[in-house]
N, C-alpha and C positions, 0 to 999 in steps of 0.2 A: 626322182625315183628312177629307175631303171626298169624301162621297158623291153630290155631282152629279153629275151625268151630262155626259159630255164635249160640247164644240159640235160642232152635227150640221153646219156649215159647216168650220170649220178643225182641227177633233178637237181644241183646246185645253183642259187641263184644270183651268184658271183659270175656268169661269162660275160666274157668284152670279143668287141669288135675288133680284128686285124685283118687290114684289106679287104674280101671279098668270104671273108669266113668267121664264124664265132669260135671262139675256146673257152674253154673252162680249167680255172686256175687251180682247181683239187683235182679234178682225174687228171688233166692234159688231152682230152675229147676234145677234137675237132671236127667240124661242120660246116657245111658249103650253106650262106644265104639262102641262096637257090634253089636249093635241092628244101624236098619237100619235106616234115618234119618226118625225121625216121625215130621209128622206136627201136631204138637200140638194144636190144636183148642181151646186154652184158649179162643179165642171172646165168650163171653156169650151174648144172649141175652138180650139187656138193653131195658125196658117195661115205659113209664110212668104211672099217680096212674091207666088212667084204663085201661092200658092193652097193650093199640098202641106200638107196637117197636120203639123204635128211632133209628137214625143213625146220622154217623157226618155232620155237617151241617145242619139239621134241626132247628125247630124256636119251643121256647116253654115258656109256662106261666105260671107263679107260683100258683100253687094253696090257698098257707099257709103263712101269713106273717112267716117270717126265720130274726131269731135273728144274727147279724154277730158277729162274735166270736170275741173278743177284741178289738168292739167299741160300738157305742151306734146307728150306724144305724140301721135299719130294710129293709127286702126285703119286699114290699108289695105285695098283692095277686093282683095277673091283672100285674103284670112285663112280662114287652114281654122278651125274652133275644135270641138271631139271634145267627144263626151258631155256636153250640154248638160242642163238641168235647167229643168223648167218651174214659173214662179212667176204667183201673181198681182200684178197690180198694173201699172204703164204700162210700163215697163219688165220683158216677160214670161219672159224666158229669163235664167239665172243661168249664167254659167262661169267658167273660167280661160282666158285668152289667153297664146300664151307669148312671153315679153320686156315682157307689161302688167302682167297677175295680175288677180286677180280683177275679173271686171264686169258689168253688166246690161246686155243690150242689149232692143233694141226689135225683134218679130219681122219687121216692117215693111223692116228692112234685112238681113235674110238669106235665104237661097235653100236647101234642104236638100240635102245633099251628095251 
């Protein structure tokens, strides 16, 4: 079993030892043995276009028709989309739309509900 200690950025339980440091092989987090367990505060705050923070499970509305990437739907503007989920990455909110199914949008085009 693997007794490293989990990454203090993304709790993955995948880090390995190199030299005098841990990494974790999903984020690229690295960390000094040494150094005392830090809690990393990767959470950034996620804003939609004006300004309101979101959180997961919130409800929010499209502001921009949004082209879906490798088909010929469109998201239209006025889309409610329920209980969102915040990720990181350019694409920061994870959901279900209904009639698309699953997608990431950008918080940049929604308004919170």
């Amino acid at each position: 079993m693997n007794d490293l200690p989990h990454c203090v950025a993304c709790g993955s339980e995948y880090t390995y030892e190199d030299g005098d440091m841990y990494v974790c092989p999903e984020c690229a987090h690295e960390w000094s043995k040494t150094a005392p367990a830090e809690s990393a505060d990767t959470s950034r705050a996620v804003t939609d276009a004006h300004g309101t923070a979101l959180q997961d499970g919130d409800s929010v509305t499209v502001i921009k028709n949004l082209k879906v990437k490798g088909s010929s739907s469109v998201v239209k503007v006025g889309t409610k989309v329920k209980n969102i989920r915040l990720v990181d990455g350019d694409h920061d909110i994870d959901c279900k739309i209904d009639g698309i199914g699953a997608m990431k949008l950008k918080s940049e085009f929604v308004k919170k509900a």
